[in-house]
N, C-alpha and C positions, 0 to 999 in steps of 0.2 A: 189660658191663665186661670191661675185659682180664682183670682181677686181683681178688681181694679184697683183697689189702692189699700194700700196694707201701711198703717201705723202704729210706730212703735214710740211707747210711753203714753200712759190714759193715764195724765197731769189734763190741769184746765187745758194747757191746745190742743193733747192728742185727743180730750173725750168731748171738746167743740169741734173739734176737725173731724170726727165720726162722724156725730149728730150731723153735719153741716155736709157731709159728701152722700150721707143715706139720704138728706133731703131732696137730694139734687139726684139722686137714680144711680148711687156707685153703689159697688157691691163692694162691701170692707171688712174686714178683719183688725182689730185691734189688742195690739200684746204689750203687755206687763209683765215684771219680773213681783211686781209688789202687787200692793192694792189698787183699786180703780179710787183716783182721786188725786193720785202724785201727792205731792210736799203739800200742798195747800188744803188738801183734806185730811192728811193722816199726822203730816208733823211739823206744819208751816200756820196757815191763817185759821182756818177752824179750829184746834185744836190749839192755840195759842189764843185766841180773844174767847173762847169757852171760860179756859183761866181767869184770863183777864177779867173777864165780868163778874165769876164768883168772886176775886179779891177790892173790885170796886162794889158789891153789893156789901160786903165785908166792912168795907170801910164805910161804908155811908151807914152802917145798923151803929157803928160807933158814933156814929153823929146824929143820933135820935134826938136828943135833947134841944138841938138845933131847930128840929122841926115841932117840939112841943112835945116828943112823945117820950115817956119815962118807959126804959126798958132794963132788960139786967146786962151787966156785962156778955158781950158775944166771946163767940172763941172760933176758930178755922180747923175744920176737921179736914185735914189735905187730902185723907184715903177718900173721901166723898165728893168733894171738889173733884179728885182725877176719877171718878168714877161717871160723873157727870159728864165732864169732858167725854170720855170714851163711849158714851151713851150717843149723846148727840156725835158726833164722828159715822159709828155705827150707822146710826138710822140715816143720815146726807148719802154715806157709802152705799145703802140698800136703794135709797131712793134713783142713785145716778145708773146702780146697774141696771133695773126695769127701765130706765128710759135708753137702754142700750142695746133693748130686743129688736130681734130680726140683724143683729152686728154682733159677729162672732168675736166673742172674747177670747185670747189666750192667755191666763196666768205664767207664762216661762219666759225662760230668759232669750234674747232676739242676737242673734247673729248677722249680719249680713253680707252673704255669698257673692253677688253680682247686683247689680242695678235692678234684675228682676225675678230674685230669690234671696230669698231668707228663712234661714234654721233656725226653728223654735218649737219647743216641746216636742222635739222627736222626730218633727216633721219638718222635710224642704218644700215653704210655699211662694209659687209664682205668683206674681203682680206683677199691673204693668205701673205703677207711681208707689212710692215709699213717701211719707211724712216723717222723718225723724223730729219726735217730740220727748226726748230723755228727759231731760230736765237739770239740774242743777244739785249740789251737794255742798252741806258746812267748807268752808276753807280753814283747810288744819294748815299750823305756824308747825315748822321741822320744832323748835325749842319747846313747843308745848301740843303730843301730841294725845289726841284725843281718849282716854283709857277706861269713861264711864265709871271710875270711882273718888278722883279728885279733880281730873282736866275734864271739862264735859262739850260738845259739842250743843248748838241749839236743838238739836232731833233728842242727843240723850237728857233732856234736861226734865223734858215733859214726861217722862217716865220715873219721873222722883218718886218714892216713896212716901216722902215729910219735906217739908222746907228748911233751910237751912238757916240756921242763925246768923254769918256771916257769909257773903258771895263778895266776889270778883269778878266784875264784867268786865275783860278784854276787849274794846271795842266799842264807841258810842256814837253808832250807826242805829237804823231802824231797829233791830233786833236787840239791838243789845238795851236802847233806851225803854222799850218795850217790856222787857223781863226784867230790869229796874221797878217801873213803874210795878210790876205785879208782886215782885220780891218786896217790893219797898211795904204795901198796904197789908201784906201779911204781917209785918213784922222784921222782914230781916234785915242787917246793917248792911246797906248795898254801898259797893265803891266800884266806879266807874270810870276805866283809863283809857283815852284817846290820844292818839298820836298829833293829830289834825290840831289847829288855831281852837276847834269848837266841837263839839257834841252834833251829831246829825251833820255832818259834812255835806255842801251842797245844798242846804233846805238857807231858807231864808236867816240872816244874822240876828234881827232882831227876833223871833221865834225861838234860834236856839238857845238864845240867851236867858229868852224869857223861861223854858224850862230847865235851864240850868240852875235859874233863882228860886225856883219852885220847888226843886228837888233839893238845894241845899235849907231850902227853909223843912222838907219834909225829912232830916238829915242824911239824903246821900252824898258821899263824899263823892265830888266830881274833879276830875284830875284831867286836864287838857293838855296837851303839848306836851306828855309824858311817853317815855318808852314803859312797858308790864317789866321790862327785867327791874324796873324799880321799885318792886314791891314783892314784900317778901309772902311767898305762897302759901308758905306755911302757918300762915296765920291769918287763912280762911275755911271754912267747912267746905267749900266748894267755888271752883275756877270755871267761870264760862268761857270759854273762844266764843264772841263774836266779831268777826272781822270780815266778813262777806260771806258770800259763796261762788261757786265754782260750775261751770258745764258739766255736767256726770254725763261721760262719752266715751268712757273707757270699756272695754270690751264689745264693741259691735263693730270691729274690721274697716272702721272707716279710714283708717290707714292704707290696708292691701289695696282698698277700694280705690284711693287717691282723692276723698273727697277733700276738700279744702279746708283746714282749719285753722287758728292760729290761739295758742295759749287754752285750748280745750274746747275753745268755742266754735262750733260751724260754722262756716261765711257761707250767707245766701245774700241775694239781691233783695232790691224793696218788690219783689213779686215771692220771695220764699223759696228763689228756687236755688239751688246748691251748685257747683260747676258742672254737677252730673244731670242733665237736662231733667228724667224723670224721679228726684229726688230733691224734695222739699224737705223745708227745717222749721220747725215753731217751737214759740215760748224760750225759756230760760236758757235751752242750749245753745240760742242765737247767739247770746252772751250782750244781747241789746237794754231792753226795758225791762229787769228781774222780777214784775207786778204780774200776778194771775189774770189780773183783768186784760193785762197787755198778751196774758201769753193766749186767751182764749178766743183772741182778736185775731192774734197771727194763725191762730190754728183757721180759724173759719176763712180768714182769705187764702191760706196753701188750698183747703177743699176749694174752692170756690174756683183759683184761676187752675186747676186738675181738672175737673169737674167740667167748665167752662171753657175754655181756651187762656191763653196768659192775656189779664187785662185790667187785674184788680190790684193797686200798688199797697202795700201795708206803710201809709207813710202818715197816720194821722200821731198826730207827736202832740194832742192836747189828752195827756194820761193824768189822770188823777192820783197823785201821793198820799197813801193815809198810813195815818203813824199811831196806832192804838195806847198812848203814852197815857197820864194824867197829869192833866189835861189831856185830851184830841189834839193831834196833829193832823192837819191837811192843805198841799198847795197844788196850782196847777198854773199851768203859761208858764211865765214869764217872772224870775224874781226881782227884786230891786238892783240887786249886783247884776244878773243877766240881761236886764234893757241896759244898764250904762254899758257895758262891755260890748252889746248890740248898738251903739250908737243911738238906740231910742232915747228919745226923751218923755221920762214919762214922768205922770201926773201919779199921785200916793196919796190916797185918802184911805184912813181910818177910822174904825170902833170900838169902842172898849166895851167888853162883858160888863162893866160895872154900873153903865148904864143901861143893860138888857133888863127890863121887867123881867121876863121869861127866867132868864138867869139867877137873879136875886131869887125866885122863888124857886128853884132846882137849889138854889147855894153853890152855886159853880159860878162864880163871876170871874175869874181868874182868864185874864186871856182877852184875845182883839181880831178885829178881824183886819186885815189888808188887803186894799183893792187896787193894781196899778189899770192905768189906760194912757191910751198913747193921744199925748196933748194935740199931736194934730188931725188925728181922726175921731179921736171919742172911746172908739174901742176897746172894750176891754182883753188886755193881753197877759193879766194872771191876778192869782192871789194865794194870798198866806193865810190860813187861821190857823190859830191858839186857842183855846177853850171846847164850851159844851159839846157835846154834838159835832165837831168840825167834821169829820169824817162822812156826813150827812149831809151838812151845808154845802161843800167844795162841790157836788154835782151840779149844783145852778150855777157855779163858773166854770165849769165843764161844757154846758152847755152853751152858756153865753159867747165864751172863746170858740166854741166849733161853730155857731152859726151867725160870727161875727158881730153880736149886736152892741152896741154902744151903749154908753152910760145912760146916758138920758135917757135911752127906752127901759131900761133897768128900772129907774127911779120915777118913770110914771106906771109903772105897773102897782098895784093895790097888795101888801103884803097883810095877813091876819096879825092881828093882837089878840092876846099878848100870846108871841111866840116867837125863837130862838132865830126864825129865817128873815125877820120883819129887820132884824141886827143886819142884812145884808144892803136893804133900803135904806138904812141910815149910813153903811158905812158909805156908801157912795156920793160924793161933794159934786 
């Protein structure tokens, strides 16, 4: 055999699942059709909160005055802004492939022949284990399909040119609320249509409301419970699709192959393994938890039970949600609708940013924090924030939910003033 284990897609699980089977004494090969970094480096999470940060630095030089400091009017140079972006991109991209020495990289596109061969770049190479780590693709609507000069997909959006004075964002999901918030502090007149009762489907009620009230006071038009064919297209500069995404699994023969799949997505068990004993599946192709964090998780337990023998289950389901909006969005556990529906009964204590020291003195008071625990053990089994930093804070309930601790040891723990985490201490009763 060429290899012991050969994976295809170097997204976060395929290029954790390297690192993680070279640690362990496999001999690997890892193939690409694209760049090393998947969606999450080239046209997902870096490359979208790069944005994101020069249009909140943007907005906050508008708010000098606030802080005492007299400045001249700003202005967004967007050729620089995406220049930045592409900069930082670049150098994450250089960094990940040096730490991928001694593991052969293939840029080409991957075929897959039998259980223990696969054609790429010219060449048929043997292994005895496959990791399939593709990844995921925009979901194009048949009515509006993607064409990169008025219907734009999330991947072509970040190659703008200039920003647009008016958008339409199809879809008021993570992504779409996201490039809201970025469209909006530039400047442009954002309108936002969801099908669903709310904005951010599935994230806590009282959260999505609160940034719905946020966004209409920063004036986007928010449209809930709406179909897009209600709006006339023509009288936007530009149309996003965001409505999910998709398993990108099309062209690697997993059909001839007879692996199992249903609606695009691979079916593996909670060990990663696929019907076909020596072929495993991570991250977004799973069609499970569409987070990089999650998908870099799954990549290192496929190396590990390969590697090891099958023993290591992918079943920890305390993942962290972060929603790079403005305000921060982030929750984890358990939401308030999800204990009643679980028959828990839980306990819901609150904070408001507006009492945060920390916050007042950032000017971000806007937002709260929620904390549930389950009234008969103490426990804490989730939370919600809204405001500064939430995407920062959410790790210490991260943590608390994975190693079970209860409220009351939360709240004899010593937190620093004044600062944004010490808001965690209070919110809990």
């Amino acid at each position: 055999m060429d290899y012991d284990l050969t994976i295809i897609g170097a997204g976060w699980a395929g290029f954790n699942a390297a690192l993680k089977a070279k640690e362990l004494g496999l001999n690997v090969c890892l193939i690409d059709k694209g760049d090393i970094g998947g969606t999450c480096l080239n046209r997902g999470c870096i490359p979208t909160k790069a944005l994101i940060q020069s249009a909140k630095v943007y907005s906050l030089s508008k708010k000098c005055a606030n802080f005492g400091i007299e400045n001249s009017v700003p202005s967004a140079n967007f050729a620089k802004i995406q220049e930045r972006k592409d900069k930082i991109v670049q150098q994450l991209r250089s960094g990940m492939q040096f730490r991928l020495k001694n593991i052969e990289f293939l840029n080409a596109e991957a075929q897959i022949l039998s259980p223990n061969e696969i054609k790429a770049g010219g060449r048929n190479i043997k292994t005895r284990f496959i990791i399939i780590a593709c990844g995921s693709e925009p979901f194009e609507l048949q009515a509006l399909k993607f064409d990169g000069k008025k219907i734009f997909s999330s991947d072509d959006v970040l190659n703008l040119k200039e920003f647009p004075k008016t958008i339409l964002i199809i879809g008021g999901g993570v992504i779409g609320c996201e490039f809201a918030s970025l469209f909006c502090s530039l400047g442009t007149q954002v309108t936002i249509v969801e099908m669903m009762p709310q904005i951010l489907p599935g994230i806590d009620k009282e959260v999505a409301r609160k940034l719905e009230s946020i966004y209409k006071k920063k004036g986007v038009k928010v449209y809930v419970n709406t179909d897009a064919a209600t709006q006339d297209l023509s009288s936007f500069d530009l149309v996003l699709v965001a409505v999910g995404r998709t398993p990108n699994t099309r062209g690697l023969g997993l059909d001839k192959l007879g692996v199992n799949l249903e609606k695009n997505k691979i079916i593996a068990d909670e060990y990663l393994q696929t019907n076909i004993p020596n072929i495993y599946a991570a991250g977004d192709c799973t069609g499970k938890i569409m987070l990089a964090h999650f998908a870099a998780y799954q990549g290192e337990i496929a190396a590990e039970n390969i590697a090891q023998g099958q023993s290591k289950k992918a079943n920890n389901t305390t993942v962290p949600n972060c929603i790079f909006t403005d305000p921060e969005i982030a929750n984890v556990g358990l939401s308030e609708e999800e204990a009643v529906s679980r028959g828990i009964e839980a306990k819901v204590s609150k904070f408001d940013f507006l009492a945060s020291g920390m916050a007042r003195i950032l000017d971000e008071a806007d937002g709260f924090i929620k904390v549930l625990s389950d009234k008969k053990t103490d426990a804490v089994i989730g939370s919600s924030i809204i405001g500064p930093k939430a995407t920062e804070l959410i790790a210490n309930f991260s943590l608390a939910i994975s190693c079970g601790l209860k409220c009351r040891q939360i709240k004899e723990a010593i937190f620093a003033h004044p600062t944004l985490s010490e808001s965690i201490h209070e919110a809990i009763k």
